[in-house]
C-alpha positions in Angstrom: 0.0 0.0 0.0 1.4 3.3 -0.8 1.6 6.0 1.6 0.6 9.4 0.3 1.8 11.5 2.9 4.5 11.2 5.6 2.3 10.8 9.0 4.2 13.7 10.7 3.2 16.0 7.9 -0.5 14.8 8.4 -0.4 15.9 12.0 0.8 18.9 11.5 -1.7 19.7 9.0 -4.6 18.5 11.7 -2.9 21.1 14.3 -2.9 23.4 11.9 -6.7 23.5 10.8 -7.8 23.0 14.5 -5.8 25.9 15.3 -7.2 28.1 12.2 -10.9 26.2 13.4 -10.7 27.3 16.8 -11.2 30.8 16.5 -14.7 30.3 14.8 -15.8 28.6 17.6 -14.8 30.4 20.5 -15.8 33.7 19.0 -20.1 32.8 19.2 -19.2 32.2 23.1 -17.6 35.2 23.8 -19.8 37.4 25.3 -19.5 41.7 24.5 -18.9 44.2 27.3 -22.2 46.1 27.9 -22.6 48.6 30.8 -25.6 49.3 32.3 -27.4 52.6 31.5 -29.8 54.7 31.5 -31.6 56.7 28.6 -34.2 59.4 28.0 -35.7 59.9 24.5 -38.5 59.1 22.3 -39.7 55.7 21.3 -40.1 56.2 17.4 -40.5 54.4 14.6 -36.8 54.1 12.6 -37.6 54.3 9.2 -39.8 58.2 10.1 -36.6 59.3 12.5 -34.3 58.7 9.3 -36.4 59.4 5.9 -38.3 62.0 7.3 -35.2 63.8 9.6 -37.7 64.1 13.1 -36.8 64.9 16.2 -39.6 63.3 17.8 -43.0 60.8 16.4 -45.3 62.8 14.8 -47.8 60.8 16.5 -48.1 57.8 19.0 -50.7 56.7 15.9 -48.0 57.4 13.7 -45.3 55.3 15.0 -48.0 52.4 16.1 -48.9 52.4 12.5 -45.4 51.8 11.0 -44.8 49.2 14.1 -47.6 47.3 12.6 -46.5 47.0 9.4 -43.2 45.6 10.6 -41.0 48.9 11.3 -38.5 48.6 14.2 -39.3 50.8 16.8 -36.0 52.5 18.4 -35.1 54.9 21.1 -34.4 58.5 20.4 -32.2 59.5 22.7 -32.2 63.5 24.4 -28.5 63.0 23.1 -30.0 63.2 19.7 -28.3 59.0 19.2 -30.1 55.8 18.0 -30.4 53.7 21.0 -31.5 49.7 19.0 -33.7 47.7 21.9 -32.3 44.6 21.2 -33.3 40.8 22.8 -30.2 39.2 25.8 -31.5 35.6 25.3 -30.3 34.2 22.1 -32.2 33.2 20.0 -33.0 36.4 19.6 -36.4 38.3 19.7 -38.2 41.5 18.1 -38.6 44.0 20.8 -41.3 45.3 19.5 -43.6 43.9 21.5 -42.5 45.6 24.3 -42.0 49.1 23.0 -45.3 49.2 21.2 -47.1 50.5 24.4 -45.0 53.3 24.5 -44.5 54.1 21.0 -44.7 58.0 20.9 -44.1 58.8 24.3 -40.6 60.0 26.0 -39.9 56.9 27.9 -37.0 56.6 30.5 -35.3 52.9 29.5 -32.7 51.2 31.8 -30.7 47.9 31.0 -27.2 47.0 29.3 -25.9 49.1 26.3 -23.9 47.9 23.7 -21.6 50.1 21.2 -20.2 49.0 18.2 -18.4 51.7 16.2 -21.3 54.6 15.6 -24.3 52.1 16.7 -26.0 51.5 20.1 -28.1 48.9 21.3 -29.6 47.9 24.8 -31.0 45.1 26.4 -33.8 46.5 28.2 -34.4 46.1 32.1 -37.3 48.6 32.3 -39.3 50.9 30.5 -41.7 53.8 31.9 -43.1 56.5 30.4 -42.3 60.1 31.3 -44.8 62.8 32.2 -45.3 64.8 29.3 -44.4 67.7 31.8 -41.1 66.1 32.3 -40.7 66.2 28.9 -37.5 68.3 28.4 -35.5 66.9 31.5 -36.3 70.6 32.8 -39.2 72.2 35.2 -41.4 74.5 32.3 -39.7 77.8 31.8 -42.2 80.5 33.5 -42.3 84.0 31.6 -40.4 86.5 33.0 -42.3 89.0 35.4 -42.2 92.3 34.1 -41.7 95.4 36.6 -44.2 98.1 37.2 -43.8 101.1 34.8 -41.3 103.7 36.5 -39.8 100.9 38.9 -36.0 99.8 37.4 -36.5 96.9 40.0 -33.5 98.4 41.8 -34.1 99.2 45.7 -33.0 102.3 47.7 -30.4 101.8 50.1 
């Protein structure tokens, strides 16, 4: 029987594609470094935040529609970023489900974020609506009180 190739060379060649293998394995298991975090923003729908350039939903209806017809809904962040609410279990689920109660409200949302390069993504912990009072992060700015006529507002000492 002839031997086609020298047994140590064969080895070799084994060691070698386990070791180029092993990479493609190990990589699935590793798990990213997320942080936990908190965000304030809109819950919108992502095709209307980046075709029609808004800076909040035009409408809870509006984003509920676009939700329905199979639109990730994503969270607007005050920090004017995409925040992609994304599933920690793999297999991985649509979180729409979740967000579709809220979708056109300021929300407050709390879990572990993700970022790759430009993009964000959290694993959700909670999610509760903000009062639309709350809306900017800051108490309602009250109009300034105008002096009586004659009075600079400056007392006599």
């Amino acid at each position: 029987m002839k031997k086609l190739m020298p047994t140590g060379f064969t080895l070799a060649g084994l060691t070698l594609a386990s070791l180029v293998m092993a990479p493609a394995t190990v990589a699935p298991a590793a798990q990213a470094a997320g942080k936990q975090a908190t965000v304030r923003g809109w819950v919108i729908d992502s095709a209307c935040y980046f075709v029609k350039d808004l800076e909040k939903p035009i409408s809870s209806a509006c984003a509920l529609k676009c939700a329905a017809g199979g639109s990730p809904l994503v969270i607007l962040g005050d920090d004017r970023l995409i925040y992609w609410p994304i599933d920690g279990a793999m297999p991985a689920r649509g979180q729409n489900s979740r967000l579709v109660k809220f979708a056109g409200q300021k929300v407050r949302v709390a879990g572990k974020l993700y970022e790759r390069g430009a993009s964000r993504a959290m694993v959700i912990d909670t999610i509760a609506a903000l009062p639309p009072e709350r809306d900017s992060g800051k108490a309602p700015a009250r109009p300034a009180e105008k002096a009586p006529a004659g009075d600079s507002g400056k007392t006599a000492e």
